[in-house]
Each structure stands twice: as structure tokens, then as C-alpha cells.
C-alpha positions in Angstrom: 0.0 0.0 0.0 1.5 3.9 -0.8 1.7 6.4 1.7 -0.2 8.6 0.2 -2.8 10.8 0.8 -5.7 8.2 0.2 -3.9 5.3 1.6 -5.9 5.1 5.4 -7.4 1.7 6.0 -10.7 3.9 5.9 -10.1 4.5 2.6 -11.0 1.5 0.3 -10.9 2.1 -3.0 -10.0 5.7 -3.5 -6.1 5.4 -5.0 -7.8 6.1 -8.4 -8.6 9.6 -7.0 -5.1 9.9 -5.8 -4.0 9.5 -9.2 -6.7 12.0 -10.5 -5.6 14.5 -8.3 -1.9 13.6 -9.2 -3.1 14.5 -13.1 -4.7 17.4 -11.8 -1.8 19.4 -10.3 0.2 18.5 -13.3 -1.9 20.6 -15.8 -3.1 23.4 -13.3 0.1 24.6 -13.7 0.2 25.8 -16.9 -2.2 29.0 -16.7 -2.7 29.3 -20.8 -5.6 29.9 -21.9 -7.2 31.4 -19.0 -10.8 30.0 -17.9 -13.9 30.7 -15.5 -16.4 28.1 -14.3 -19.1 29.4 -13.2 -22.2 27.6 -12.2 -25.3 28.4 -14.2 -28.2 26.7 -12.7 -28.7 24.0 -9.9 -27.5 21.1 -11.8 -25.4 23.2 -14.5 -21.9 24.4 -14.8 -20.2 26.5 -17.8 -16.9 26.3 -18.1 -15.5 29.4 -20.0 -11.6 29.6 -21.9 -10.7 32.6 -23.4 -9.1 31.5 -26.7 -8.7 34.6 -28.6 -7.5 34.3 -32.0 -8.9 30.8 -32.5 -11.4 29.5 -35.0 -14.0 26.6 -34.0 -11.7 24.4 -36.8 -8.7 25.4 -34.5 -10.2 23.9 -31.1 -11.4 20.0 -30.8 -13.6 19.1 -27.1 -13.4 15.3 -26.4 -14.1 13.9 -23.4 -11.5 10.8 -22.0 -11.9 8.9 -19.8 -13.7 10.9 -17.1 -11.7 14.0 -18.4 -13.2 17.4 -20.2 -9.9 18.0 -22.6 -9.8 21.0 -24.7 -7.3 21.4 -27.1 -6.0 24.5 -29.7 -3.6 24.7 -32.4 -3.3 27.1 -34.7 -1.6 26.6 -37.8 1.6 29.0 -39.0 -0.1 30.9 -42.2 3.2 31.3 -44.9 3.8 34.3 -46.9 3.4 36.5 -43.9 6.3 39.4 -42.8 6.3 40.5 -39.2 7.6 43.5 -38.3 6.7 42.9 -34.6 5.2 39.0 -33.4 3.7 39.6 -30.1 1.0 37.1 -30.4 2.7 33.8 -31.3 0.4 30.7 -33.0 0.8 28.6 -29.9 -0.8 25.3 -29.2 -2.6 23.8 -25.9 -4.5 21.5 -24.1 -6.1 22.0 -20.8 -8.2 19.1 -19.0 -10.7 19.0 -16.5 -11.8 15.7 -14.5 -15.8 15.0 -14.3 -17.5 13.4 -12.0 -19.0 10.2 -12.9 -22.4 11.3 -14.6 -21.5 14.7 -15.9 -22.2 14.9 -19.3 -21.5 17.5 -21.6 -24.3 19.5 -22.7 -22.2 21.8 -25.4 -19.5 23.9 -26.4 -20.2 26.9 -28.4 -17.6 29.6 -29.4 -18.0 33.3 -29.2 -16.3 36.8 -29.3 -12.9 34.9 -28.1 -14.7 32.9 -25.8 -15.2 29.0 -25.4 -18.3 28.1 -23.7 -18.5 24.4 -22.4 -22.1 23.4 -20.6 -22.0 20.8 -18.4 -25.4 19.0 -17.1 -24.6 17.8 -12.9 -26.6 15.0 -11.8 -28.2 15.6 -8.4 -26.6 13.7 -6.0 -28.3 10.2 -4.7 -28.7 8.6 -1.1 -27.7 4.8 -1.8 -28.7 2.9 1.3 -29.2 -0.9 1.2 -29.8 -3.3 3.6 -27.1 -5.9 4.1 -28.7 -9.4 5.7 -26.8 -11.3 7.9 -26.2 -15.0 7.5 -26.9 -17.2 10.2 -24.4 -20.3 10.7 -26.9 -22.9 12.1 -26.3 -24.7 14.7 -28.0 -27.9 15.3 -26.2 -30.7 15.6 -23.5 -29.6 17.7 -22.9 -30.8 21.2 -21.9 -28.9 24.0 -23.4 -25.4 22.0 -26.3 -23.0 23.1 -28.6 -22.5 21.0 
């Protein structure tokens, strides 16, 4: 067993979150392109990337996995002379990690901005009743019964 942050005995079954958060530090740390998510209704969340300078052909949304992953590239066009490049045709991907039953509503592109809906289950109470076996008994000498 790891040492890690979900490895109490009181924790069974959780080191796939470890690893999830593990993903997750690794690509908060690049801070391009910006984003906001902002939640929209009970059950609804929009995420929100500003990707100026990109055309809908330029950005693919998949989800992977469990994983929201946006990724840009735009393509070098030829034949162009710069007297000044300030705004460089840069690539990137950025990933977000659902919760099981999030789906993705849409993604729709305007003024700069990519807007990704996101539909959020409400939460369910799972209670069951376990039954308890009974070994019998009978038979056996010298036991109360």
C-alpha cells in the first residue's frame, strides 16, 4: 500500500482519486488559456476559456476517460512578414476531470470565448440493507442455542 494521501485503512478504493488528483496538479500549472467556471443553474456548470484568436476548426472538445480535454492549435499561415510577433500561434490543451455522470451539454464559441455546458446529476442517497447469514447450529454438542 502507498503512503499517500488516500492510503488510510478507511479509505477503500480511493487510490484512483489519488492519481486523479496527481493529473490534476500537473496541468493546473500551466495558466494558458485562462478559464472561469461558473455555475449556471442548480445542476449546471459553464466552463468558460478565453481563446482569442482561434477559430472553432482550430479547437477539438473530447471527453477521455472521465476527463473534459480542450485542445487549440493554430496553424503557421506562410507568406506573412512580421515586423513585430507579439501574439505567437501557440498550441494547448487543458483538462478538467468529471465526476461520474457529468455529461457535456455543449460547447459553443463566441467573441474569443469558449463556452462548455456541463449538465450535474443531483446527488443520490444509496442505502441498502445488508442481511446477515446465520451459521446454524444444530447438531452440535456442548453449543447454546
Amino acid at each position: 500500500m502507498t503512503n499517500g494521501t488516500f492510503s488510510s485503512p478507511y479509505l477503500l478504493g480511493f487510490d484512483h482519486l489519488e492519481r486523479l488528483l496527481e493529473r490534476t496538479a500537473k496541468s493546473a500549472s500551466d495558466g494558458y488559456p485562462p478559464y472561469n467556471i461558473e455555475q449556471t443553474g442548480a445542476d449546471c456548470l459553464r466552463i468558460v476559456l478565453a481563446v482569442a484568436g482561434f477559430s472553432a476548426d482550430d479547437l477539438n472538445v473530447t471527453v477521455e476517460d472521465n476527463q473534459l480535454v480542450i485542445r487549440g492549435r493554430q496553424t503557421e499561415t506562410a507568406g506573412r512578414t512580421f515586423l513585430h510577433r507579439g501574439i505567437a500561434a501557440r498550441q494547448f490543451q487543458r483538462a478538467f476531470v468529471l465526476a461520474d455522470g457529468i455529461e457535456v451539454a455543449g460547447a459553443e464559441l463566441k467573441n474569443g470565448l469558449l463556452s462548455i455546458e456541463l449538465a450535474r446529476p443531483k446527488p443520490q442517497s444509496l442505502r441498502r440493507k445488508v442481511d446477515i447469514r446465520v451459521e446454524s447450529t444444530e447438531g452440535r454438542e456442548g453449543e447454546r442455542q
